[in-house]
C-alpha positions as CSV (number, residue, x, y, z in Angstrom):
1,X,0.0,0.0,0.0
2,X,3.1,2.1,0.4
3,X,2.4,4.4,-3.5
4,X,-0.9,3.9,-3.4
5,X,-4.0,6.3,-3.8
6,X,-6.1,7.1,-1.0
7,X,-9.1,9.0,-0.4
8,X,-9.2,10.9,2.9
9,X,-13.0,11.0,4.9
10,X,-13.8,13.2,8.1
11,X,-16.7,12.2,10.3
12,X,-18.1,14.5,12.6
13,X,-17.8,12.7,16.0
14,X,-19.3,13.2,19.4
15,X,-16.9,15.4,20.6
16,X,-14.0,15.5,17.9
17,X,-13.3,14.5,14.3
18,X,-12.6,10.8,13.0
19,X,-10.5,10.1,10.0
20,X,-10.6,7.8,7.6
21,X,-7.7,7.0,4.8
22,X,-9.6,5.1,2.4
23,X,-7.2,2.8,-0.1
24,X,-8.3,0.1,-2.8
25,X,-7.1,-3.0,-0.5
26,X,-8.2,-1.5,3.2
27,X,-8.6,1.8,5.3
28,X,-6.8,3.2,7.6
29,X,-8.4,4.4,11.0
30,X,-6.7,7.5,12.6
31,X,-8.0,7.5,16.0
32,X,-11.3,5.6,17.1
33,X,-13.3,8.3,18.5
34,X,-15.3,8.0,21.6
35,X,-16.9,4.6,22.8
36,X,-20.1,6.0,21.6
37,X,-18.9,7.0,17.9
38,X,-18.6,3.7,17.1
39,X,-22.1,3.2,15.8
40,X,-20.7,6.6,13.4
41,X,-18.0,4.7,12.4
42,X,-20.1,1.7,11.7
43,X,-22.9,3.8,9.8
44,X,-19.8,5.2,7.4
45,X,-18.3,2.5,6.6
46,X,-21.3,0.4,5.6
47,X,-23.6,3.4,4.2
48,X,-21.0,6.0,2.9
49,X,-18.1,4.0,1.4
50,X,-19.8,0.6,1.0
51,X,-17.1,-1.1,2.8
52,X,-17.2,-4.1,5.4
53,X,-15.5,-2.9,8.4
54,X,-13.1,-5.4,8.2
55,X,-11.9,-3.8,5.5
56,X,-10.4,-1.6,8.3
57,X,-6.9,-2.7,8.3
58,X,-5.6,-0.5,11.3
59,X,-6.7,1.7,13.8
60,X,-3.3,3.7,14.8
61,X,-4.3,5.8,17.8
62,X,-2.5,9.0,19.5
63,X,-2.8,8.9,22.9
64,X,-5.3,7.6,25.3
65,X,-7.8,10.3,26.1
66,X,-11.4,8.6,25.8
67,X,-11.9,11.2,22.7
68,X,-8.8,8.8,20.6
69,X,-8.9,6.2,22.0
70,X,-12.8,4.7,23.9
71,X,-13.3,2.8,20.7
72,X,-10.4,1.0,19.8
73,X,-10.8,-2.2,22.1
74,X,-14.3,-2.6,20.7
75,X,-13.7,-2.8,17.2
76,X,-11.2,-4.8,17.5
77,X,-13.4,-7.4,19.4
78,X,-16.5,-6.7,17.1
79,X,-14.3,-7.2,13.8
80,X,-10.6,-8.2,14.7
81,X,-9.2,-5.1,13.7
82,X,-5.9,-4.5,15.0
83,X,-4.3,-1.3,17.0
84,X,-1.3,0.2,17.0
85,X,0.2,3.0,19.5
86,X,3.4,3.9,21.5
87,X,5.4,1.6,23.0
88,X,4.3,2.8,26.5
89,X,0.8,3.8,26.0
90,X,-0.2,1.4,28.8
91,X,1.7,2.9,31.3
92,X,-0.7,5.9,31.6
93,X,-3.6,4.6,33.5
94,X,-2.0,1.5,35.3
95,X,-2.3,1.2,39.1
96,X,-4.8,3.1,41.3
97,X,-3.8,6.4,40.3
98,X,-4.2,5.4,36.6
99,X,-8.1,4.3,37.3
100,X,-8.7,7.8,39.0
101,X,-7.2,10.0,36.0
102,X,-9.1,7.8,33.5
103,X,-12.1,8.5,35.6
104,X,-11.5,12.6,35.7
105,X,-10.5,12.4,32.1
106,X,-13.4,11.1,31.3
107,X,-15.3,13.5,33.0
108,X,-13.2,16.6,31.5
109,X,-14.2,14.9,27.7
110,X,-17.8,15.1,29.2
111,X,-17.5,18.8,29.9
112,X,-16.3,19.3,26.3
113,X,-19.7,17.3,25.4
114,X,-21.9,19.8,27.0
115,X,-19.5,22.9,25.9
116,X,-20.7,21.3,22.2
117,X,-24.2,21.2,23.5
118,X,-24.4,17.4,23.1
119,X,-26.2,15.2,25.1
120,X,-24.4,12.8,27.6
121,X,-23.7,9.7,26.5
122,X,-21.6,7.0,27.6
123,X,-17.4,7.2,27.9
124,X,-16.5,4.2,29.5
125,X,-14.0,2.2,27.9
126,X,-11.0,0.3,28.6
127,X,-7.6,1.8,30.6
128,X,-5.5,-1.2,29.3
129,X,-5.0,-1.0,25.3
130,X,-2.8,-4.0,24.8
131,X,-2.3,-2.7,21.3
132,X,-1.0,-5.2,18.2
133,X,1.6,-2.9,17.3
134,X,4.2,-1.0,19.3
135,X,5.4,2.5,17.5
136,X,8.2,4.6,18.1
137,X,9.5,7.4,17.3
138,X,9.5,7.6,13.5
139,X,8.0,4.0,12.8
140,X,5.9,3.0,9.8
141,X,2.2,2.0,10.4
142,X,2.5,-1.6,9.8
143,X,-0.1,-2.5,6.6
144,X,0.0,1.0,5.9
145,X,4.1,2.0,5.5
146,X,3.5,5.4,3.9
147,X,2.4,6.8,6.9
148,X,4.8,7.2,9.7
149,X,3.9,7.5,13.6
150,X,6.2,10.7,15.5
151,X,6.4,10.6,19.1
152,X,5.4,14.5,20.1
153,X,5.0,14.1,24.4
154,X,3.7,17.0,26.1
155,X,0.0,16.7,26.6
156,X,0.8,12.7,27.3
157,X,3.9,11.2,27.6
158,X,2.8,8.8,24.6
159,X,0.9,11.2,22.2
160,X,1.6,10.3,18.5
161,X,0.7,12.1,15.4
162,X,1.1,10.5,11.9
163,X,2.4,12.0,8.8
164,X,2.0,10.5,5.1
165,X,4.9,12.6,3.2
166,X,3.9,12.0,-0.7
167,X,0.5,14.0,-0.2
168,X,1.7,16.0,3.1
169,X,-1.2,15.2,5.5
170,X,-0.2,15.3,9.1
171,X,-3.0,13.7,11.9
172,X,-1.7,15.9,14.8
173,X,-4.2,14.5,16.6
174,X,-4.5,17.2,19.7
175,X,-1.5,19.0,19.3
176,X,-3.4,22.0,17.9
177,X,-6.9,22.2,18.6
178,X,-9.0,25.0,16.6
179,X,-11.6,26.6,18.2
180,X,-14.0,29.3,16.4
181,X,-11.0,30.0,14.4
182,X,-8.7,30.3,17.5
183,X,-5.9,28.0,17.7
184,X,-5.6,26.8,21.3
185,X,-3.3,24.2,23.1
186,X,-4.8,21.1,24.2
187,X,-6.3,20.8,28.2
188,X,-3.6,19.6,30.1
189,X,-0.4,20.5,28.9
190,X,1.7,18.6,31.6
191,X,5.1,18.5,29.9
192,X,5.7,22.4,28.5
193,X,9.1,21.9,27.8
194,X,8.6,18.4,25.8
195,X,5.5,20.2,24.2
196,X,8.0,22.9,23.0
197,X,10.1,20.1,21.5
198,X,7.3,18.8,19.5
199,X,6.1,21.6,18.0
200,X,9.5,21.5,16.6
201,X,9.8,18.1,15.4
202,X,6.4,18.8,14.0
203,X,7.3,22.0,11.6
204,X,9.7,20.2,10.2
205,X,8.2,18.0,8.9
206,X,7.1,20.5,6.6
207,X,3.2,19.1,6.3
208,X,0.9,20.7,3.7
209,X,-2.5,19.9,5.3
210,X,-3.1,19.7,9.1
211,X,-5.6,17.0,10.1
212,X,-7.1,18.5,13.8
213,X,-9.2,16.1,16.4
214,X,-10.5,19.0,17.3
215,X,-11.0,21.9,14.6
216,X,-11.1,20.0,11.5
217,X,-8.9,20.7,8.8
218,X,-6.2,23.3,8.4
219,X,-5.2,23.5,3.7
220,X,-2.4,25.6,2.0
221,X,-1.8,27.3,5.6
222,X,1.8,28.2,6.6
223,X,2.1,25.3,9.0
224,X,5.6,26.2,10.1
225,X,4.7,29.5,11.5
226,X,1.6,27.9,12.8
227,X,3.8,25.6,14.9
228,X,6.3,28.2,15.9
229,X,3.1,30.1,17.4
230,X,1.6,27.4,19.3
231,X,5.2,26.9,20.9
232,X,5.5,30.7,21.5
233,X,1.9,30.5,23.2
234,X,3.2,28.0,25.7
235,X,5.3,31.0,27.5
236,X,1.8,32.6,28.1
237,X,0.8,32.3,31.6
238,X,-2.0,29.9,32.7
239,X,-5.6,31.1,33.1
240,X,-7.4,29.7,35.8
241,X,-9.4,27.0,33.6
242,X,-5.6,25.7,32.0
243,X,-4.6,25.7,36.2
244,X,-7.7,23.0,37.2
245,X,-7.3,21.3,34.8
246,X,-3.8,20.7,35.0
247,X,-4.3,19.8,39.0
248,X,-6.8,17.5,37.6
249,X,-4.1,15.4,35.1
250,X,-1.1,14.7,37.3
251,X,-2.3,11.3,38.9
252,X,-1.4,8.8,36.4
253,X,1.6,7.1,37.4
254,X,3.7,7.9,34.6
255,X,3.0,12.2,34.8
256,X,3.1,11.5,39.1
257,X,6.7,9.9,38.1
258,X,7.7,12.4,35.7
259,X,6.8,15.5,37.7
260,X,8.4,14.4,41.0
261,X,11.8,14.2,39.0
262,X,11.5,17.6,37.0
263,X,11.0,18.7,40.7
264,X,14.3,16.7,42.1
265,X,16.0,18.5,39.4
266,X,14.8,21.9,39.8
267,X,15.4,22.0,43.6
């Protein structure tokens, strides 16, 4: 599949968009939406593009916010699709302090909800992805080798975003979010100085199109300077929404970790 065409479809998902890389021999899943967009993703594939969803052939996710990731385990049970994500993508929500930042993450994807005037619905999903595939910094998508998975830690310590070079799509996934025209950092931003690195490693990739979660998509947009902003914007003090919520993201073990040894280091 590594030359060939593909055809790129955006649903409109409960609280973010889902894309879809449509090829001849299978389809590419970026992200799986919420638990509750998979009856979207279902409706799509069988009433849009005329397509089993088996012929799903990957579902490479960023990070595991319910908004990317509450689907995944699902389809993959309903139709043996498999998943690929960092290498440490597990590690987020592991232990008891894991279950509890799951919990108030799903909760802060619930605000978005009613922020979007959408009604509740359910967020539950798994904390323990057990993906197919482990990705690293740089890796191809297995089945799908013309898109490549970049390791860009700040909001997580796992996010991902995936770049496809001959057409210059990028998935950043929720490393710019667009909102009424206003391009905002993601809600938390735990790791400013990693963040700052991967808007970085992100312009230079020199991307032509930007493919938002949240905002849809940014065309024939000087993408470099748009990156070189949002890493500019992270010297901008907190407001006091961007201060809850980041007291509300530190209790996975991994950012607990993490945050105790910037700490060390600084004192």
């Amino acid at each position: 599949m590594s030359s060939a065409p593909f055809k790129m479809h955006q649903i409109d998902g409960y609280i973010e968009s889902i894309f879809l890389m449509e090829y001849s021999d299978g389809i590419l899943l970026l992200d799986s939406g919420c638990y509750n967009d998979i009856p979207l993703i279902e409706n799509y594939c069988l009433q849009v593009l005329r397509r089993p969803l088996q012929d799903i052939r990957l579902i490479a996710i960023s990070h595991m916010h319910p908004d990317h990731c509450g689907g995944a385990a699902v389809l993959r049970q309903k139709y043996g699709i498999p998943i690929a994500a960092h290498h440490q993508v597990d590690l987020w929500y592991t232990g008891f302090g894991g279950v509890l930042q799951q919990l108030l993450d799903r909760c802060m994807a619930f605000f978005v909800a009613r922020h979007k005037h959408r009604k509740w619905q359910r967020l539950s999903y798994r904390r323990i992805l057990n993906p197919d595939y482990l990705l690293d910094d740089g890796d191809p998508l297995p089945l799908f080798p013309d898109w490549q998975a970049w390791h860009v830690p700040g909001h997580t310590l796992h996010d991902l975003i995936f770049f496809h070079q001959q057409s210059g799509f990028l998935y950043v996934a929720d490393l710019i979010c667009q909102v009424r025209g206003d391009h905002r950092h993601p809600l938390p931003i735990l790791f400013p100085d990693q963040m700052a690195a991967s808007y970085d490693k992100a312009a230079a990739l020199k991307a032509s199109t930007l493919l938002l979660a949240h905002g849809g998509i940014i065309a024939d947009a000087n993408n470099a300077e748009l990156f070189a902003y949002m890493k500019n914007k992270l010297l901008s003090p907190p407001n006091q929404m961007t201060r809850r919520v980041y007291r509300m993201s530190v209790y996975s073990p991994e950012a607990r970790k993490k945050l105790n040894r910037q700490r060390q280091e600084l004192s």
